[in-house]
N, C-alpha and C positions, 0 to 999 in steps of 0.2 A: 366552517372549518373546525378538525377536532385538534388534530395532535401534527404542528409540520417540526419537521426534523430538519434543519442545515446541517453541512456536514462540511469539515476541513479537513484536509490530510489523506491519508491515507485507503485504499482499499479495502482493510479492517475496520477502522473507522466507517465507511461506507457499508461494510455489512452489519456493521454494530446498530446501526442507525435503525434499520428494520428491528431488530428488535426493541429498542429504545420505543418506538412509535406503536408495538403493539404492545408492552406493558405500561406504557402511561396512559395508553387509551385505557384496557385493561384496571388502570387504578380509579378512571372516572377522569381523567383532564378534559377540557373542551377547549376551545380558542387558547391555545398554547403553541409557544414555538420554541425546541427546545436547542441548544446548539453545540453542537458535538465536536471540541474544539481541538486542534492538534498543539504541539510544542515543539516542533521538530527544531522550528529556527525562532527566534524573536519578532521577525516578519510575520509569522505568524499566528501567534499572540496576539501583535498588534491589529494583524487582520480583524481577527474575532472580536476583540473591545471594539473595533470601529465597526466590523457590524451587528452586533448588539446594541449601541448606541442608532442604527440606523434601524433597526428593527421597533425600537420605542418609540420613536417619532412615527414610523410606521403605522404602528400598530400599539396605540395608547392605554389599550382596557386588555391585553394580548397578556398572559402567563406568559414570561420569561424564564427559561431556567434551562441553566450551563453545567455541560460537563464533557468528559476526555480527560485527555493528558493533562493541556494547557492547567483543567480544571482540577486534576487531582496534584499537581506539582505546585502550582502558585494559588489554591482555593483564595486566598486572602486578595487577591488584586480582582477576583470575580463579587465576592463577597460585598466589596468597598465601593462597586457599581450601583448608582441607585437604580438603573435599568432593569438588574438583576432580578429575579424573586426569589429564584433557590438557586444552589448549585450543588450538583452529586461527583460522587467520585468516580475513577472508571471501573471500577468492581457493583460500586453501587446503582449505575447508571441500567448494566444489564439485570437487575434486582428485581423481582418484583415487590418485595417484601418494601426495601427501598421508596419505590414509586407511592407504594400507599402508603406509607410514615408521609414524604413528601406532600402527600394531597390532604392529609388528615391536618397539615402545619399550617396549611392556607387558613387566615384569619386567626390563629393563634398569635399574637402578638410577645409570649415567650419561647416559641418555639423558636430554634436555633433555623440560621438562614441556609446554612451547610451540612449536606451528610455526606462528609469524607474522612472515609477511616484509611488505614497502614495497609497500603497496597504492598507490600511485602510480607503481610499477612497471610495473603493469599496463596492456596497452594492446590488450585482446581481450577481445571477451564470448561463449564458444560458446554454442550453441541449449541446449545439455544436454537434450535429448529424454525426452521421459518419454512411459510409454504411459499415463499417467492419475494425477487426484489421488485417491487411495485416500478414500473417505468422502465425496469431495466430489459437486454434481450441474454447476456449474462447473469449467474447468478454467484456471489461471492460465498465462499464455505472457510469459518472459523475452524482452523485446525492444530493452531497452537499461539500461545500469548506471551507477553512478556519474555527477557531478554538475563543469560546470568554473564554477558560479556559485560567489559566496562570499558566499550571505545572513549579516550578523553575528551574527545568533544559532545557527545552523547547525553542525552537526560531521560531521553524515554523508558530505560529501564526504571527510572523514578515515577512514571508514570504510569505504567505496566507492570510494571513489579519483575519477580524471577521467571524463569521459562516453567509452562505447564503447558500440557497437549491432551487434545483432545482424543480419547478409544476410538479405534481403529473401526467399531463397531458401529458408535457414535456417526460416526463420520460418514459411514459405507451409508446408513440409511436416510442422513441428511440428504446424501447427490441422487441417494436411490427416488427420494420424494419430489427434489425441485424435476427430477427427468422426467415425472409422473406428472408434473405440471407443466411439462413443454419447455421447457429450459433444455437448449442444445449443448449450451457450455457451462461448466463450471469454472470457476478461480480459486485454487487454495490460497487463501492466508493465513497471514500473520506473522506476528512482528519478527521472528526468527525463526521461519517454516524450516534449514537444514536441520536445528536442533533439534526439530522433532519428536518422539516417544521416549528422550531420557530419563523421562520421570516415570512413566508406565512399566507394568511388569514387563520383564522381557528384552526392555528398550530397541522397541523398533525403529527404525530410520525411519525417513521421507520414501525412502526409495519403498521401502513394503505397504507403507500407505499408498503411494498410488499405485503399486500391483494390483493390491486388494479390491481400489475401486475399479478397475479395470477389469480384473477379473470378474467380479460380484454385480457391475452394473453396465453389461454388454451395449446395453441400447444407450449410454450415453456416446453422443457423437462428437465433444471435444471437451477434450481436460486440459488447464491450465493452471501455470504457476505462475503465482506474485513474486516478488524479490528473494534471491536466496542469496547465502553467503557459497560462492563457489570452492571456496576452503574443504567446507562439510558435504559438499556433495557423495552419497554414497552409490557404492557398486550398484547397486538394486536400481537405484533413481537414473545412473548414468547408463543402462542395461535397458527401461525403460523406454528413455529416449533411443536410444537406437531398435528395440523392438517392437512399439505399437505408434504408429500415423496417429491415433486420435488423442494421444500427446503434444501439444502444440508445439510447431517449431520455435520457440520464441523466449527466452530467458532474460530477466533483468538482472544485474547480479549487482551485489551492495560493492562496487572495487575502492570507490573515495578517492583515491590519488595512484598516482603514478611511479613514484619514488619510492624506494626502498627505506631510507632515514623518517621521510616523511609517515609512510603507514607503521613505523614503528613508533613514531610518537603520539600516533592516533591510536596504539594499542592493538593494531589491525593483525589477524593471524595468518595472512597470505603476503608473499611478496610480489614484487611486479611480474617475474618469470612464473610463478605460480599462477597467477592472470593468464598472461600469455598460452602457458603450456595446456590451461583448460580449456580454452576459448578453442585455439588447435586442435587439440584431439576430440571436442565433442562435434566439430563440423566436420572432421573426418567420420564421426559416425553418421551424422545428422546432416548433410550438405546444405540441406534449406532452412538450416537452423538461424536465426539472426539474433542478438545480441544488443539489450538498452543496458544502462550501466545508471549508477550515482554517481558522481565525480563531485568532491569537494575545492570550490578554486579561494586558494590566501588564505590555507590553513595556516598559523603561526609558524614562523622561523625560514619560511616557503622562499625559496632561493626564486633566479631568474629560470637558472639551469633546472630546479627539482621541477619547478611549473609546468617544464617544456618539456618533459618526463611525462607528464598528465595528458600533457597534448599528445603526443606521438603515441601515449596507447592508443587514442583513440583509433588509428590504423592499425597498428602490430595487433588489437583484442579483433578488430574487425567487428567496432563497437559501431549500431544508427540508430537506436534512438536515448538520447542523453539526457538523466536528469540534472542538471548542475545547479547548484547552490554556492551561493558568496559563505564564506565561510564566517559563523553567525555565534560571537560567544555568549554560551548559557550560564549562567551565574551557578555557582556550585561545581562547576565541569574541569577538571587538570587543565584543560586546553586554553579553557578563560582568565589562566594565571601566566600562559604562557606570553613569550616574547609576538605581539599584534604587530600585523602588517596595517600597515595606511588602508583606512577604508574607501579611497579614489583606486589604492592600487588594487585591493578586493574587488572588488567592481569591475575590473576594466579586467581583470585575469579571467572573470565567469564572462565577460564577452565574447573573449578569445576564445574559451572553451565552449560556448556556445554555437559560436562559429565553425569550428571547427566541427561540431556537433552536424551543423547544416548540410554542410559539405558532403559528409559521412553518409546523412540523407538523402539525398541528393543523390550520393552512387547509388545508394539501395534501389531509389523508385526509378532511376535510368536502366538499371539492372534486370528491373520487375517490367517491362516494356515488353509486348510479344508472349508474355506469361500466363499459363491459365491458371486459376485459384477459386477457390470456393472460401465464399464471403459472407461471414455472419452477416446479415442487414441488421441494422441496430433503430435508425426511423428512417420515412420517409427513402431518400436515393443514398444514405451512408450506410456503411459496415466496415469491416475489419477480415483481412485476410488471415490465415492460419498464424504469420509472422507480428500479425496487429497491427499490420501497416493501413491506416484508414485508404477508403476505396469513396469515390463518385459513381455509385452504379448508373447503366445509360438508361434503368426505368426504377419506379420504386416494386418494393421488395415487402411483404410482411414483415413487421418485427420478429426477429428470431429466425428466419425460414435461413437456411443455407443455399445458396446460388452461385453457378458456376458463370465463372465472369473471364471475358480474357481482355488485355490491360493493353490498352490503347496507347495511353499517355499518363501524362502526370501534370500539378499544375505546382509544382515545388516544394509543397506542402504534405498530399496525397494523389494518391495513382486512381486514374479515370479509365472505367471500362466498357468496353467496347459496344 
């Protein structure tokens, strides 16, 4: 074993991780496992100390060493782990410079256990190129980083630092290469993909990055986007989707809540009818478009009636697949100073909205019954339709190969083809 990378969080995180595993190899690591750790909630945090604690016991003569978010916002609670051996920042993490400072400290007994510097420092995001994600049948494309909003429950902008984006040019040739390696789909991320090229000359939108790559790299046969704020979606992007099919039908969009009081205490810059009225007009362009959302449940001050504003988007957005979170305060955050709901009644709100999430499900794969689709296969008899709805294919499929599949059934979870 050389270099294994865990990964928490995010689909950024997940493309970060490939390169994490090719410049620690890179610096000379061997029997290493390094863990790429997110802070979205406290959950988890806590995930990662406990599996790093499980990784020791594991694995007793193993390089340990942590970084991400979690790792550039609390370094000192990773530091304080005797499991630990290093931990890097998230700027330092994609370093190669970094790595071998890192690998030169092994056996220095002054060398410091942390290299994490002022990720607001930072004011560049490179392409960091990769020829493929190892296992995967997608492949995830870094195209902008860090966050200059300050939602109050929020901390990843402390962890990511301000928004940077990656050249338009950068990018074209990243999707132009994994295409050349057999990658059918790409995924843009990053942590606030509308903000896109504000930094760049020019300041191009989201919407002219994916012209470009559509224009510039014909033979890719499906483009996809990670979470946007539907606020910032521009003309070009929403233009996009209603002009080229190898656009995925399929958007997740950051919404959090329901309520109008409540996103404005979250700092949020869309209202509920701003939800609604996009969610409407982009399926009147896009009819097979479908729709995952973030929903935050028992954010502070959270009435009976605001909760149940949350719920009812989930029909009026014509929202199915839901990410929902107990609402999780970060220490340092406006929101963790605010008036807390009972943590039984937290819990028992994301039930409801999980439910209610199911349901949502539920019509979609009853909906998808009698359909035809062409199915990323991902391994073995699974894949993913255009919408990312998982699929049971009725034979298996090469990884990556696209197959036209028509949809039998469903078994409540994902749709079975024929």
């Amino acid at each position: 074993m050389s270099v294994e990378v865990v990964t928490f969080g995010c689909r950024l995180n997940a493309a970060e991780s490939e390169v994490i595993r090719r410049e620690a190899e890179h610096a000379g690591f061997s029997d290493t496992v390094v863990v790429n750790t997110c802070a979205v909630t406290a959950e988890a945090v806590r995930q990662a100390r406990q599996a790093i604690r499980a990784l020791r016991r594991e694995r007793p003569r193993a390089k340990i060493v942590v970084t991400g978010c979690a790792a550039q916002i609390e370094p000192q609670t990773f530091i304080a782990m005797p499991e630990t051996d290093r931990v890097l920042g998230n700027a330092e993490k994609l370093s190669a410079a970094s790595w071998l400072e890192a690998q030169a400290a092994f056996g220095l007994d002054s060398a410091p256990k942390a290299i994490v510097n002022d990720i607001m420092a930072v004011k560049e995001t490179a392409a960091h190129l990769i020829e493929g994600l190892e296992g995967r049948t997608r492949a995830f494309v870094q195209v902008q980083n860090g966050c200059d909003h300050r939602c109050t429950f929020c901390v990843i902008p402390y962890g990511r630092g301000n928004s940077r984006s990656v050249a338009i040019g950068a990018v074209v040739e990243d999707v132009r290469r994994l295409v050349a390696h057999d990658y059918r789909e790409v995924v843009l991320t990053g942590v606030d993909i509308t903000s896109y090229g504000a930094d760049l000359p020019g300041a191009p939108r989201l919407g002219t990055l994916v012209k470009q790559i559509l224009k510039h790299v014909p033979e890719l046969k499906r483009l996809r986007l990670s979470s946007i704020d539907s606020i910032e979606a521009d003309r070009d992007l929403i233009d996009a989707f209603a002009a080229d099919a190898r656009l995925m039908p399929h958007l997740h969009l950051s919404l959090q809540a329901g309520d109008d009081l409540i996103l404005k205490r979250m700092k949020r810059r869309h209202s509920r009818q701003d939800a609604i009225a996009f969610c409407a007009s982009m399926r009147r362009l896009r009819p097979d478009l479908v729709f995952g959302a973030d929903l935050i449940a028992g954010f502070p001050t959270e009435s009976e009636d605001m909760f149940q504003r949350s719920l009812d988007l989930v029909e009026e957005c014509g929202l199915t697949h839901l990410h929902v979170f107990p609402f999780s305060p970060r220490p340092g955050t406006p929101a963790a100073r605010m008036p807390q709901l009972p943590r039984p009644l937290v819990k028992e709100r994301a039930r409801r909205l999980r439910e209610r999430g199911g349901l949502a499900l539920l019509r979609h794969l009853d909906a998808e019954i009698g359909a035809r689709r062409r199915v990323l296969a991902e391994s073995g008899d699974r894949g993913r339709t255009e919408q990312f709805t998982p699929v049971k294919l009725s034979t298996t499929a090469a990884p990556g190969a696209i197959v036209e599949a028509r949809i039998a059934a469903h078994d409540g979870t994902r749709l079975l083809a024929a």
